[in-house]
N, C-alpha and C positions, 0 to 999 in steps of 0.2 A: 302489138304484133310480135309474137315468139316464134321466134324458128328450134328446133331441137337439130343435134348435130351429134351423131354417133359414132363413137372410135375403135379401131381392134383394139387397141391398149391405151393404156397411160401416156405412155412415151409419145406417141401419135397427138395423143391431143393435146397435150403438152407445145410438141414442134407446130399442131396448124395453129394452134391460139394467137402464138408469139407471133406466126405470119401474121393471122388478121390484124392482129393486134397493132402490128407496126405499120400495116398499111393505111389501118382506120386515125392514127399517130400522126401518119408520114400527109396524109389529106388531111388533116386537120389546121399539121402547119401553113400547109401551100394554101388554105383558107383566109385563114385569122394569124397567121405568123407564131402562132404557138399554140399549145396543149397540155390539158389538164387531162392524166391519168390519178383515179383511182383505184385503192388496191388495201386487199386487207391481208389478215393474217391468217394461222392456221399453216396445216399441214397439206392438205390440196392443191395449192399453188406453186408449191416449192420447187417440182420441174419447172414448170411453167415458167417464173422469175430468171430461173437461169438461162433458160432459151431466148429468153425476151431481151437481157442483159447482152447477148450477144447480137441483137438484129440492129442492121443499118437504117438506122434513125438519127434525125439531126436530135442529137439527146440534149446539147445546149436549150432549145427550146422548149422543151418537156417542162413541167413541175410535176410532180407525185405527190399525190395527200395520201393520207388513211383515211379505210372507211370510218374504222374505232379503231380505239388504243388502252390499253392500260390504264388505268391514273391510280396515280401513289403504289406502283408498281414496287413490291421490295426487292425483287429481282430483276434490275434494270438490261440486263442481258434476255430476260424473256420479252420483253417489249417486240411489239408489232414495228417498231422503227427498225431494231436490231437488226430481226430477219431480214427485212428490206434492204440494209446496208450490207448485208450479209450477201446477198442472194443477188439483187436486181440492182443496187446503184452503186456499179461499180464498173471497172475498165472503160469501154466506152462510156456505157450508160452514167457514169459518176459525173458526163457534167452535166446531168438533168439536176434540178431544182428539189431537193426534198424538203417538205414541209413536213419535220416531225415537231407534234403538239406539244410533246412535254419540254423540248428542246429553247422554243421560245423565248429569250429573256424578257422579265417581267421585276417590276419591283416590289412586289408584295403576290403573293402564289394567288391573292381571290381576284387579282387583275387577268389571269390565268386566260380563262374560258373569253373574254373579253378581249382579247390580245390575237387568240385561233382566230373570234369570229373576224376580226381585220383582214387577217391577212387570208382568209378564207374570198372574202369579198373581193380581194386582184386579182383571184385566178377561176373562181366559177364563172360559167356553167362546168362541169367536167366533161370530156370531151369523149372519153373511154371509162368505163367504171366498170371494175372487175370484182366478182360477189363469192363470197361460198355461201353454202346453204346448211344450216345446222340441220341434227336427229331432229329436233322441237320445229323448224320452219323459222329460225330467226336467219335475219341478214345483217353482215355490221353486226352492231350492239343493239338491235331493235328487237328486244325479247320480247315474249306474248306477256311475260313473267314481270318486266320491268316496271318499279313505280309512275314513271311517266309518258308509260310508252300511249298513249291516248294523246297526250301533248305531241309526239317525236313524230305522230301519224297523220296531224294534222296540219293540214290546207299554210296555215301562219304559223308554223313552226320554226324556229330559229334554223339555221345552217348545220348548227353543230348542240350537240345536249348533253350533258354529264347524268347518267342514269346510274340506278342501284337495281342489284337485278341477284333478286333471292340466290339463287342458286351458284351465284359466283362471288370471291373473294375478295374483289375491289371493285369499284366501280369503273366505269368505262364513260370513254368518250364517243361518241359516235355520230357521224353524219346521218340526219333526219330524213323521213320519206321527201320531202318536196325535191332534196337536192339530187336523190338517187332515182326519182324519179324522171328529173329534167337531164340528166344527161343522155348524149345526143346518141352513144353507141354505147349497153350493157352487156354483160355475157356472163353467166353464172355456168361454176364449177360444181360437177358432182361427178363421186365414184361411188359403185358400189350398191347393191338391190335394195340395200336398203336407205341410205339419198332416193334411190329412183323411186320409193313408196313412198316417201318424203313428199318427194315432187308432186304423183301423181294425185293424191290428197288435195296438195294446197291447188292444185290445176282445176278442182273442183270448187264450184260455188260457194262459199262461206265468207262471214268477217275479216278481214286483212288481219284485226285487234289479235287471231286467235291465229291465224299463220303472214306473218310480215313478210314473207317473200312474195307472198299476192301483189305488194306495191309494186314489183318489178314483172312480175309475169303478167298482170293486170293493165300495164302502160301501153299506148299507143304508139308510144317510139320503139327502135329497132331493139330487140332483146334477142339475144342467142342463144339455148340453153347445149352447154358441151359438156359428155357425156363416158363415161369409160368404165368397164369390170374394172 
């Protein structure tokens, strides 16, 4: 079930997100006594995080993952953690729970991926999952382009998958279809006529394999799509 949600601006959608946002947050605790936000990177979000960073939330109960991330980032200031700490886990929000991947202590780096899916496993299902939508229809790190994106798409897929993905410089970490599929409240980001052709494409009948953001616009749970020139 998708709903679309159209804004006069930026700023606008920006400020209603960070409401929904905190009130889909704020019921989640008064449920289950806590909540699991995810949240990726990119330049789309970046109001959005600061608006979010300011709403009255019990932030102690929060955790935050990423959707993807980096890996063997050589500029560890570009990381999807950075921005995050940069932007959203901070003042209040800073006593939310961040789970950055690379961060992890491990004793040998191939423990790595092993060590995410652990700690992955105390805080899913996610509770709120926040999406941008690539020019190509990827979501996360779930490229049409990726070597295992057929694995990352499937039914028994791990939680989390280290993919190689031609067109970009490191590989990425990134949470799989099942998990962004089961969470309970989605809402994907776009600006601009050319996102909204994006969109209107993948909203059309075809393979998920050949546009990945079908696993979210495709699901029975609530999805939002918010929208802005």
């Amino acid at each position: 079930m998708t709903e679309t949600r159209v804004y006069p601006d930026r700023g606008s959608m920006a400020a209603g997100l960070a409401e929904q946002v905190a009130s889909e947050l704020t019921n989640a605790i008064k449920k289950r006594g806590r909540a699991t936000l995810a949240v990726p990177g990119g330049e789309t979000p970046r109001a959005f995080y600061q608006q979010l960073s300011e709403m009255d939330i019990e932030w102690a109960c929060v955790t935050v993952i990423l959707t993807d991330e980096h890996y063997a980032l050589k500029v560890p200031d570009k990381s999807n953690a950075a921005m995050i700490r940069e932007l959203l886990v901070k003042g209040a929000a800073a006593e939310a729970r961040f789970l950055s991947y690379l961060d992890i202590e491990v004793a040998d780096e191939s423990e790595r991926l092993t060590a995410i899916l652990a700690e992955l496993e105390e805080v899913l299902p996610i509770d709120v999952c926040i999406l941008g939508v690539g020019v190509d229809s990827h979501i996360a790190s779930l490229y049409a382009t990726a070597d295992k994106i057929e694995e990352a798409l499937g039914l028994w897929a791990p939680n989390i998958m280290l993919m190689d993905v031609p067109q970009l410089p490191e590989q990425r970490l990134t949470l799989t279809a099942p998990v962004l599929e089961r969470a309970r409240k989605a809402h994907i980001l776009l600006y601009g006529d050319a996102k909204k052709q994006v969109l209107r494409e993948a909203q059309k009948l075809g393979p998920v394999e050949e546009a990945p953001v079908r696993v979210i616009l495709n699901r029975a749970r609530a999805t939002t799509v918010h929208y802005a020139d």
